[in-house]
mmCIF file of the N, C-alpha and C atoms, coordinates in Angstrom:
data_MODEL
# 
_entry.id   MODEL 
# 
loop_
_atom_site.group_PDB 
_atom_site.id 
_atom_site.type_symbol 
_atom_site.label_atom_id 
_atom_site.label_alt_id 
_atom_site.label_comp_id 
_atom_site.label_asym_id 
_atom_site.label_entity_id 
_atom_site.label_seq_id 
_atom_site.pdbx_PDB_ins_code 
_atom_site.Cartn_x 
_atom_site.Cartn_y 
_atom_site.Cartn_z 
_atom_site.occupancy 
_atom_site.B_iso_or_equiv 
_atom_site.pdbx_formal_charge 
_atom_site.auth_seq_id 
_atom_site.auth_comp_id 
_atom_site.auth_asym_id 
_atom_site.auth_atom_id 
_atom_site.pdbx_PDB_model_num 
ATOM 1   N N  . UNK A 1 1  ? 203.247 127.454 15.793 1.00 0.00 ? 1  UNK A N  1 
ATOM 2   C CA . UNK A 1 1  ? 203.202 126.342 16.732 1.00 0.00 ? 1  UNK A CA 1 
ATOM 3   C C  . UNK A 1 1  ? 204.280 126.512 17.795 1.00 0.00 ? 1  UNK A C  1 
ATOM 4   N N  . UNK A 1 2  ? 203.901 125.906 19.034 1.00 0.00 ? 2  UNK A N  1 
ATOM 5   C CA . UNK A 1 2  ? 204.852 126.405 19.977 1.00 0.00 ? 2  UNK A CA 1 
ATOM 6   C C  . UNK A 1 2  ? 205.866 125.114 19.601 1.00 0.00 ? 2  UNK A C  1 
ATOM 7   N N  . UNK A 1 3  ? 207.211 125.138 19.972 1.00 0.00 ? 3  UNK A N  1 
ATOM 8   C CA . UNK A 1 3  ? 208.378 124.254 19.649 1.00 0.00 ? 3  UNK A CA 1 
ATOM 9   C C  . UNK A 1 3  ? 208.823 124.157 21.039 1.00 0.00 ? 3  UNK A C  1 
ATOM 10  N N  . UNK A 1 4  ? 207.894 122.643 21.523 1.00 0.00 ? 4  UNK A N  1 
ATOM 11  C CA . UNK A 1 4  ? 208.834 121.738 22.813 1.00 0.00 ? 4  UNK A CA 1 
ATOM 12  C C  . UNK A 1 4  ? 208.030 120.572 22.529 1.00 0.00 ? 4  UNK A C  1 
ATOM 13  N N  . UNK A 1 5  ? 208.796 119.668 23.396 1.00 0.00 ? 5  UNK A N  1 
ATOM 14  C CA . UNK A 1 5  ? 208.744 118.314 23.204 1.00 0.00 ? 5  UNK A CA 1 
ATOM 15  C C  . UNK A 1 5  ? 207.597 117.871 24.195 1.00 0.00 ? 5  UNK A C  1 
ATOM 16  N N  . UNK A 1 6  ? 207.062 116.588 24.047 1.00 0.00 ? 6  UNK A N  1 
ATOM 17  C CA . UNK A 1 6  ? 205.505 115.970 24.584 1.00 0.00 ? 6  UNK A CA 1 
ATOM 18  C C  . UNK A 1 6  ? 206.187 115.979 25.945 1.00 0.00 ? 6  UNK A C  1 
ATOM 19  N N  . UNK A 1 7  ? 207.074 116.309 26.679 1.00 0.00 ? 7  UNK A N  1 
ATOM 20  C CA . UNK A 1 7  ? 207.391 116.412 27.858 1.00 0.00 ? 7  UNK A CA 1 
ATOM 21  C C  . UNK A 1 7  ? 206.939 117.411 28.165 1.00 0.00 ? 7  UNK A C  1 
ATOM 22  N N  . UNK A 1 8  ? 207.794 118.547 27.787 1.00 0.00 ? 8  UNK A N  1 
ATOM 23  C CA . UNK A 1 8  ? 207.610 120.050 28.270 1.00 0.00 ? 8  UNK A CA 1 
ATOM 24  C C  . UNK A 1 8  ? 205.824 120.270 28.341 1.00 0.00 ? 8  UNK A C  1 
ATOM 25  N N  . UNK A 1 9  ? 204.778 119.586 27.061 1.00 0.00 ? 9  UNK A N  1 
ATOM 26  C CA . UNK A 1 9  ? 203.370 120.227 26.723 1.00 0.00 ? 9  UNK A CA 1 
ATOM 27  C C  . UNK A 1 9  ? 202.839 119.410 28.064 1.00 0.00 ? 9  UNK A C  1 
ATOM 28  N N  . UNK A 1 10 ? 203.270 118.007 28.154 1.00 0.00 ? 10 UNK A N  1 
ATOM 29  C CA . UNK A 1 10 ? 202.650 116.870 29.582 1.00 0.00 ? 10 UNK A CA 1 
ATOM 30  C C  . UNK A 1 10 ? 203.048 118.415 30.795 1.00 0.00 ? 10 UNK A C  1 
ATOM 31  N N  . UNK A 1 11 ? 203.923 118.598 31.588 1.00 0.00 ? 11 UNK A N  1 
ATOM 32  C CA . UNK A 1 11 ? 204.289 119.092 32.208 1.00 0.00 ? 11 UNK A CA 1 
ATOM 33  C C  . UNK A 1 11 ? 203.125 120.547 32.305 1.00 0.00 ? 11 UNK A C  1 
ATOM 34  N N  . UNK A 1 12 ? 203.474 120.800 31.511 1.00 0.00 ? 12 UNK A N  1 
ATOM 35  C CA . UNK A 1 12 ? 202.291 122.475 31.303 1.00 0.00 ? 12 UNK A CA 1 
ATOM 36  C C  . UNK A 1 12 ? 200.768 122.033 31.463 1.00 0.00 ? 12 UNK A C  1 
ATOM 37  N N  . UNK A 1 13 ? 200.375 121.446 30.942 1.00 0.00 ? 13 UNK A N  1 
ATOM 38  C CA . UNK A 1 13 ? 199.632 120.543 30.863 1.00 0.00 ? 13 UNK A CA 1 
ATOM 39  C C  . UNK A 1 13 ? 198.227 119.760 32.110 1.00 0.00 ? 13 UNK A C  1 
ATOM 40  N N  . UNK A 1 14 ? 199.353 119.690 32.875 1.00 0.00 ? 14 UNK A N  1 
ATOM 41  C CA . UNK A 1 14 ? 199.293 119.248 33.699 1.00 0.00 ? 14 UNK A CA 1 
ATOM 42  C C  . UNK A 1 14 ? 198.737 120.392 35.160 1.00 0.00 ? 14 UNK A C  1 
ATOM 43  N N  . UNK A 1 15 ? 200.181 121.421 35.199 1.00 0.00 ? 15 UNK A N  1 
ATOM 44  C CA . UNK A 1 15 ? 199.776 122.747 36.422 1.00 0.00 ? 15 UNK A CA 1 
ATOM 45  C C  . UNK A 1 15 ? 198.568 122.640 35.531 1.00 0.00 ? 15 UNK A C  1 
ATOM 46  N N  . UNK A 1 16 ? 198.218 123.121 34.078 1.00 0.00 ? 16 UNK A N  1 
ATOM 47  C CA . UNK A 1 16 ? 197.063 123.832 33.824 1.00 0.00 ? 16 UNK A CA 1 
ATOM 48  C C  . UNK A 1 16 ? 195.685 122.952 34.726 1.00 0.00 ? 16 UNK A C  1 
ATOM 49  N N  . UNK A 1 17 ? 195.703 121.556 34.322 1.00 0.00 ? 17 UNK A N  1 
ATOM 50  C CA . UNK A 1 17 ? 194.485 120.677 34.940 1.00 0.00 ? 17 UNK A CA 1 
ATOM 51  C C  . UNK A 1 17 ? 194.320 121.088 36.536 1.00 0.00 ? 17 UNK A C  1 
ATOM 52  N N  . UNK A 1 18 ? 195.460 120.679 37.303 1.00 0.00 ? 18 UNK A N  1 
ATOM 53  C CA . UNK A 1 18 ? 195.734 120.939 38.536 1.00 0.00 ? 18 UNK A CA 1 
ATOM 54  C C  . UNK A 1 18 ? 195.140 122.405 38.696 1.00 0.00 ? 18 UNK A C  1 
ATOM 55  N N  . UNK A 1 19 ? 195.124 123.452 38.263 1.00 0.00 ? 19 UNK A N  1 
ATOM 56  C CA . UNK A 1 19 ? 195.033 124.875 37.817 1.00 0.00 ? 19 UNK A CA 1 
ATOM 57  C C  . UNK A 1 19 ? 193.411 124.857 37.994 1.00 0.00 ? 19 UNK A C  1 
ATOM 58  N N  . UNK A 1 20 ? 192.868 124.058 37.039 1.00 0.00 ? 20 UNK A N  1 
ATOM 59  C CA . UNK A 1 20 ? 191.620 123.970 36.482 1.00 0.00 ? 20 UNK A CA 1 
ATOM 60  C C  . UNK A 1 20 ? 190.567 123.529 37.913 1.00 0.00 ? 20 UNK A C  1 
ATOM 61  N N  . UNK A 1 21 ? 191.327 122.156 38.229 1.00 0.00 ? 21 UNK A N  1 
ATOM 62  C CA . UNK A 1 21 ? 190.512 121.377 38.965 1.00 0.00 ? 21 UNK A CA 1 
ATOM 63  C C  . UNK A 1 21 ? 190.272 122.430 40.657 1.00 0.00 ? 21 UNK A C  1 
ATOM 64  N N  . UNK A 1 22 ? 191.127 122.932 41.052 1.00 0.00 ? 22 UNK A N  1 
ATOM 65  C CA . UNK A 1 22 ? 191.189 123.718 41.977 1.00 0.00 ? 22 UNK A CA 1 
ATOM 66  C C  . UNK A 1 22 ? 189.965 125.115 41.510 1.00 0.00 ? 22 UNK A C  1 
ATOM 67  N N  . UNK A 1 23 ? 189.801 125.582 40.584 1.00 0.00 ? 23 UNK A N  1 
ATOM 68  C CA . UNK A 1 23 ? 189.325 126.893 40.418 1.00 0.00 ? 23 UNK A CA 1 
ATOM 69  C C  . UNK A 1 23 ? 187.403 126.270 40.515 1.00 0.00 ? 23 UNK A C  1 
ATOM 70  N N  . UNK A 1 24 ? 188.018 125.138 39.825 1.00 0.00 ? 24 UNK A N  1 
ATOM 71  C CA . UNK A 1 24 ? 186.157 124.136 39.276 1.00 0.00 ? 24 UNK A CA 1 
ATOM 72  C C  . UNK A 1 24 ? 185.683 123.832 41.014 1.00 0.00 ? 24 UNK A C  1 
ATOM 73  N N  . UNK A 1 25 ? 186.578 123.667 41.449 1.00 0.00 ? 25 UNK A N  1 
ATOM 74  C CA . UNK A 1 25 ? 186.014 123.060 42.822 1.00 0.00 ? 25 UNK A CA 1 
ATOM 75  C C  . UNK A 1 25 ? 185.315 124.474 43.786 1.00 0.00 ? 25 UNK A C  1 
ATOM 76  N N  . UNK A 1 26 ? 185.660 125.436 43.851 1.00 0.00 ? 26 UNK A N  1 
ATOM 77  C CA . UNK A 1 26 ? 185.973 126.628 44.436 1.00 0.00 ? 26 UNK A CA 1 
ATOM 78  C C  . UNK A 1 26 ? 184.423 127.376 43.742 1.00 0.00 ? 26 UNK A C  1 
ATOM 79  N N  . UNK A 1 27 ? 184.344 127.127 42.581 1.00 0.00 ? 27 UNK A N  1 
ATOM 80  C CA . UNK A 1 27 ? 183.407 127.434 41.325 1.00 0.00 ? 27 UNK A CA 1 
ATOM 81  C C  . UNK A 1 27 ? 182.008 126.716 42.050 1.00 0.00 ? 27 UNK A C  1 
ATOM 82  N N  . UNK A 1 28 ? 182.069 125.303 42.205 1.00 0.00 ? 28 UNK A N  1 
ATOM 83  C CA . UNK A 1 28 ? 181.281 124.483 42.594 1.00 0.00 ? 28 UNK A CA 1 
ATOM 84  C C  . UNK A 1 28 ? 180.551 124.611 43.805 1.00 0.00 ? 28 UNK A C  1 
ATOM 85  N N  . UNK A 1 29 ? 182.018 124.536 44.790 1.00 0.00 ? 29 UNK A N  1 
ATOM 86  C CA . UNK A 1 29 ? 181.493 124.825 45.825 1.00 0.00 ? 29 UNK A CA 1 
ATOM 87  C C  . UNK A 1 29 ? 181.550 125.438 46.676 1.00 0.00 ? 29 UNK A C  1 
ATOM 88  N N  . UNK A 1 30 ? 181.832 126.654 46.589 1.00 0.00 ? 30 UNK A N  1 
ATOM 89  C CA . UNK A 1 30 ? 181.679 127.747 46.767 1.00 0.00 ? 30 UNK A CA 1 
ATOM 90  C C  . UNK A 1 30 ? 180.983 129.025 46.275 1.00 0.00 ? 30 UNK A C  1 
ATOM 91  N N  . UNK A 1 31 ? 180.357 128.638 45.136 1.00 0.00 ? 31 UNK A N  1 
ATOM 92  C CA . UNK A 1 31 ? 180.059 129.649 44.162 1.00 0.00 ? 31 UNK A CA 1 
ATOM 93  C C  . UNK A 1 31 ? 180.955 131.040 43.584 1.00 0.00 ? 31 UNK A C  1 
ATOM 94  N N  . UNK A 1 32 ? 182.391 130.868 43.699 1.00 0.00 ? 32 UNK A N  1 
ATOM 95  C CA . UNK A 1 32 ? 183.152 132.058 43.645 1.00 0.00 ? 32 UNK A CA 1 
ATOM 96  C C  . UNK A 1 32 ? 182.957 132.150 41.727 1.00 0.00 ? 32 UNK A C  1 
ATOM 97  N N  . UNK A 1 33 ? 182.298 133.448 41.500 1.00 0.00 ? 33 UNK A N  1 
ATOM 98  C CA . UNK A 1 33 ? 182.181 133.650 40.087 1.00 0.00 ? 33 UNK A CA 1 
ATOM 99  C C  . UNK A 1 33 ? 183.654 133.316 39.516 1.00 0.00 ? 33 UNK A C  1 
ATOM 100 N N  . UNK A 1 34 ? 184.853 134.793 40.138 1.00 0.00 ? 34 UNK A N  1 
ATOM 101 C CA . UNK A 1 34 ? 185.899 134.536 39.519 1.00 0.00 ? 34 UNK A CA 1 
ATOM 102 C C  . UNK A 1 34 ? 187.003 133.106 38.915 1.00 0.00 ? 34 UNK A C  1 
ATOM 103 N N  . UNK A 1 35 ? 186.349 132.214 40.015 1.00 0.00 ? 35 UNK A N  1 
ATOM 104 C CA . UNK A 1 35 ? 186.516 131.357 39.952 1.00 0.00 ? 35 UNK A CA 1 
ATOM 105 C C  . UNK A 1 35 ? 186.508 130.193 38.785 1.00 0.00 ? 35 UNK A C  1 
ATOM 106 N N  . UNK A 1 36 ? 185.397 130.762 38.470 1.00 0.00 ? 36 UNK A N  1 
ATOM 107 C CA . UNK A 1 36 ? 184.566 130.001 37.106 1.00 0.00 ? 36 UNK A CA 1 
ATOM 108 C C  . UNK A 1 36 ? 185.085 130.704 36.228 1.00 0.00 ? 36 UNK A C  1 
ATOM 109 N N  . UNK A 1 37 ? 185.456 131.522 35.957 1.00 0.00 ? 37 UNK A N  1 
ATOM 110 C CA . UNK A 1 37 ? 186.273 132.381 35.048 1.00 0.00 ? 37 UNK A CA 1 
ATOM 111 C C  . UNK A 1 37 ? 187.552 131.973 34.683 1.00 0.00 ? 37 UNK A C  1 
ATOM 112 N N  . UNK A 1 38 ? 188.285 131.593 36.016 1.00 0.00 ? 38 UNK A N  1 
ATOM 113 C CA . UNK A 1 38 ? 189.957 131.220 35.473 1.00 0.00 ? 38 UNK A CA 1 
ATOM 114 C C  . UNK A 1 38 ? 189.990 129.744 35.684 1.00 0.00 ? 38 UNK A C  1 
ATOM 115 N N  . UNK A 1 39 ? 188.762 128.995 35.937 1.00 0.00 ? 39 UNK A N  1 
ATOM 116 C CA . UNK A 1 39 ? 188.443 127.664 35.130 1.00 0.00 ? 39 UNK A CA 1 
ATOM 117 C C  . UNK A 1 39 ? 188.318 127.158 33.393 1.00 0.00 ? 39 UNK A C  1 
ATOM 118 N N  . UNK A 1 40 ? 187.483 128.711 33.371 1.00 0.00 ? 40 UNK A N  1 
ATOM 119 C CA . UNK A 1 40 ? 187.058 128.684 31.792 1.00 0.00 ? 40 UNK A CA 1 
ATOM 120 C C  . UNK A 1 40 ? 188.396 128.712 31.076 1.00 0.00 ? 40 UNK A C  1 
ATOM 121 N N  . UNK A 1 41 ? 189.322 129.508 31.867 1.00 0.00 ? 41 UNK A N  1 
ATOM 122 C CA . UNK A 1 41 ? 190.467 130.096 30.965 1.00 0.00 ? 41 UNK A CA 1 
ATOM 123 C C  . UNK A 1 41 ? 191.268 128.559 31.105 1.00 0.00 ? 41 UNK A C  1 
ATOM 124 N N  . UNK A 1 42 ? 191.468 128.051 32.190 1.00 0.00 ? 42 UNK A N  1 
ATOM 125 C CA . UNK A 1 42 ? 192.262 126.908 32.158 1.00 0.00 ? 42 UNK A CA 1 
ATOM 126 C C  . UNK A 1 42 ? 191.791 125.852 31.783 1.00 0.00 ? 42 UNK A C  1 
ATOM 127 N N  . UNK A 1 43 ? 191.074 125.473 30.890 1.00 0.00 ? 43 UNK A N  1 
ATOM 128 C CA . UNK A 1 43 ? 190.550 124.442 30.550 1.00 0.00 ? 43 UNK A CA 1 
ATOM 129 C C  . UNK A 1 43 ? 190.695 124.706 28.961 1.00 0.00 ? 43 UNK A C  1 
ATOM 130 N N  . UNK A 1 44 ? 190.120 126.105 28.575 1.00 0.00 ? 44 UNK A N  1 
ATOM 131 C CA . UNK A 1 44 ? 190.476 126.392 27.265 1.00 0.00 ? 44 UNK A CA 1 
ATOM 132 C C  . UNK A 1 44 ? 192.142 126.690 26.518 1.00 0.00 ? 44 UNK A C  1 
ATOM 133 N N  . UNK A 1 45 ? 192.761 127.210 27.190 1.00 0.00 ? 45 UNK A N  1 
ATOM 134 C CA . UNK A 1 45 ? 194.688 126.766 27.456 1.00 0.00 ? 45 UNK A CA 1 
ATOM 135 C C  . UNK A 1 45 ? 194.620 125.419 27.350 1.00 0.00 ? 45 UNK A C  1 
ATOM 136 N N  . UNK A 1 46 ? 194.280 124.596 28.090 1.00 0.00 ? 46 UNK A N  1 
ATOM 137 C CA . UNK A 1 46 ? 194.734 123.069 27.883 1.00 0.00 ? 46 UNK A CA 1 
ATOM 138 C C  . UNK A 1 46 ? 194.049 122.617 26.509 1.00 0.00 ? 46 UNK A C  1 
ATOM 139 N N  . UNK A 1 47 ? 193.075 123.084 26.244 1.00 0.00 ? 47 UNK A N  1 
ATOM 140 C CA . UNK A 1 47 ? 192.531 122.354 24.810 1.00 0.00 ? 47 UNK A CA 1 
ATOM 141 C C  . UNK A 1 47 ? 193.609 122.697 23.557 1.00 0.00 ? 47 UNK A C  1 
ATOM 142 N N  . UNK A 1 48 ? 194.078 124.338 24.020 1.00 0.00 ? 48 UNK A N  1 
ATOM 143 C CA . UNK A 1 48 ? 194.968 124.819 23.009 1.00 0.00 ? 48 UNK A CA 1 
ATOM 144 C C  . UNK A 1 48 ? 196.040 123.706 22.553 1.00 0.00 ? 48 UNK A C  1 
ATOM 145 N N  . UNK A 1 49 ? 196.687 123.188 24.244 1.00 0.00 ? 49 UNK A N  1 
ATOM 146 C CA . UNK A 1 49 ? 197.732 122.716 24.194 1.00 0.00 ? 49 UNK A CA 1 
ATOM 147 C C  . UNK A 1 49 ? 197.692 121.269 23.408 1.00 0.00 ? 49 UNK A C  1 
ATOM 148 N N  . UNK A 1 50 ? 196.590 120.663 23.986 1.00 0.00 ? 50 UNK A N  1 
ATOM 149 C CA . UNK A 1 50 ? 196.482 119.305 23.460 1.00 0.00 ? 50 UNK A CA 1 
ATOM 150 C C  . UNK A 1 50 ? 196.741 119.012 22.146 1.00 0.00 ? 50 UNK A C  1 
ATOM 151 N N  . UNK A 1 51 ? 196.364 119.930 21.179 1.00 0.00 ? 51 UNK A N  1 
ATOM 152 C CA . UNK A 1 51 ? 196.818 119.913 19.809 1.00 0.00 ? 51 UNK A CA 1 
ATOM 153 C C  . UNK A 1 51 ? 198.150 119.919 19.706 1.00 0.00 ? 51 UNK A C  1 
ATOM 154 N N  . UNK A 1 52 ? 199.006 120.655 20.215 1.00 0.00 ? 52 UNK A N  1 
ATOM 155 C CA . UNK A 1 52 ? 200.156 120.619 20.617 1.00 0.00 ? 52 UNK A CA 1 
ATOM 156 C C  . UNK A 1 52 ? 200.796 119.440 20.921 1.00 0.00 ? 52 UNK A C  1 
ATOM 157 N N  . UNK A 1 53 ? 199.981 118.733 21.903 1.00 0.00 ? 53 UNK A N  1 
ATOM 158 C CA . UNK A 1 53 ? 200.874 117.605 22.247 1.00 0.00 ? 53 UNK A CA 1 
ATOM 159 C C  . UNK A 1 53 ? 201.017 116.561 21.052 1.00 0.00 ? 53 UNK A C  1 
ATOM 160 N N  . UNK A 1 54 ? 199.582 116.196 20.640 1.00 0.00 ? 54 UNK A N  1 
ATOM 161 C CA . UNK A 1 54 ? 199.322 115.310 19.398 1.00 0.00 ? 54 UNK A CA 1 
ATOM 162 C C  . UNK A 1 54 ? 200.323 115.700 18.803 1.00 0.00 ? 54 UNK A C  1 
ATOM 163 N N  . UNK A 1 55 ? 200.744 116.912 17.925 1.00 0.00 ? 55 UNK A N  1 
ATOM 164 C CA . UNK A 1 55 ? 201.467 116.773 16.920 1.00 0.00 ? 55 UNK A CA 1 
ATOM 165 C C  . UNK A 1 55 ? 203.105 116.524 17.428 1.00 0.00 ? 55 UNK A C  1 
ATOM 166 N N  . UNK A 1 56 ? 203.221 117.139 18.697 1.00 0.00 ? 56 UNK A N  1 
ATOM 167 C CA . UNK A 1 56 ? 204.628 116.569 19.534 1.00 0.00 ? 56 UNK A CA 1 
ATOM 168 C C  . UNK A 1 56 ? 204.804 115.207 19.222 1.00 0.00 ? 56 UNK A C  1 
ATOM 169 N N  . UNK A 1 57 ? 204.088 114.514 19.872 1.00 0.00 ? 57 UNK A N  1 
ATOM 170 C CA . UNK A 1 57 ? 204.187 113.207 19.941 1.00 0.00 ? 57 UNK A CA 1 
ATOM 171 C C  . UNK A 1 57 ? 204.061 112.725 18.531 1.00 0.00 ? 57 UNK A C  1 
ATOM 172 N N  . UNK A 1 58 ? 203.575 113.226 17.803 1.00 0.00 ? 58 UNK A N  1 
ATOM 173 C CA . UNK A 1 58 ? 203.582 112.131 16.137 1.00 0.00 ? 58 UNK A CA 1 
ATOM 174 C C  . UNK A 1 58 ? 204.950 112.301 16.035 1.00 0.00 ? 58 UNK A C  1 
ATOM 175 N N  . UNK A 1 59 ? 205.325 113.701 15.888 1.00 0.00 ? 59 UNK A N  1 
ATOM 176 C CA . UNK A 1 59 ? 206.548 114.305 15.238 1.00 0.00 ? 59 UNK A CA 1 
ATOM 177 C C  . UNK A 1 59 ? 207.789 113.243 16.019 1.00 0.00 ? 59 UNK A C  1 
ATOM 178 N N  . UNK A 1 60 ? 207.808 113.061 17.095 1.00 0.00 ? 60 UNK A N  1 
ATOM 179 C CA . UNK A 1 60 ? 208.493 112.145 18.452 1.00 0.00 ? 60 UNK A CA 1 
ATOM 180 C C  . UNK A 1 60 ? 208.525 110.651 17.562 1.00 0.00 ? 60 UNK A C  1 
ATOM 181 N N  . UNK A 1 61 ? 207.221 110.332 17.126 1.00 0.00 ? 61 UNK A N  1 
ATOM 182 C CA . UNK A 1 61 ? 207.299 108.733 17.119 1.00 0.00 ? 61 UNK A CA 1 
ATOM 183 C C  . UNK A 1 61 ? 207.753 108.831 15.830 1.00 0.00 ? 61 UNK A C  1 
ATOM 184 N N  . UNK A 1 62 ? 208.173 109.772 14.534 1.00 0.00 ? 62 UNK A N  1 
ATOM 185 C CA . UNK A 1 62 ? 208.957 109.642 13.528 1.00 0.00 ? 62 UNK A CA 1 
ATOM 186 C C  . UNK A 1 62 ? 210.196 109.237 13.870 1.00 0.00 ? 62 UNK A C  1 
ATOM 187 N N  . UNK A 1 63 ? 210.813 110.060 14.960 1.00 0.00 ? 63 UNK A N  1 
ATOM 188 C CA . UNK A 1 63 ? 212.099 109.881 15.209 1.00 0.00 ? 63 UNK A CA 1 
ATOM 189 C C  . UNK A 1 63 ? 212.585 108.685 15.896 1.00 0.00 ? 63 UNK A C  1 
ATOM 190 N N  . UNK A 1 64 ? 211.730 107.637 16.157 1.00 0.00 ? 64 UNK A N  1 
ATOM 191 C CA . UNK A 1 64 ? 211.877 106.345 16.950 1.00 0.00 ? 64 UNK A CA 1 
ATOM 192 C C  . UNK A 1 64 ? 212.838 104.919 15.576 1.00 0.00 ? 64 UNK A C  1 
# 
């Protein structure tokens, strides 16, 4: 498991969507194949992460 806090995963998280939404648009409308490619990749990175965050954040609200 990667070791940072629901900040650091929000933050990453985040370029990745920003990342995503730019490549999807380009994908869309533009038809750029590659495009759709490092959509696929950034969307599947963020799913990675999300697990990540969940357990950040449980682990976080122990310490409250």
């Amino acid at each position: 498991m990667i070791d940072m806090d629901s900040q650091e995963l929000y933050t990453q998280m985040k370029q990745l969507w920003e990342t995503f939404e730019e490549n999807h648009t380009r994908f869309y409308n533009k038809r750029v194949k590659a495009a759709g490619s490092r959509a696929r990749k950034s969307i599947l990175e963020l799913k990675k992460l999300s697990g990540n965050y969940r357990t950040a954040c449980l682990n976080e609200a122990k310490d409250i």
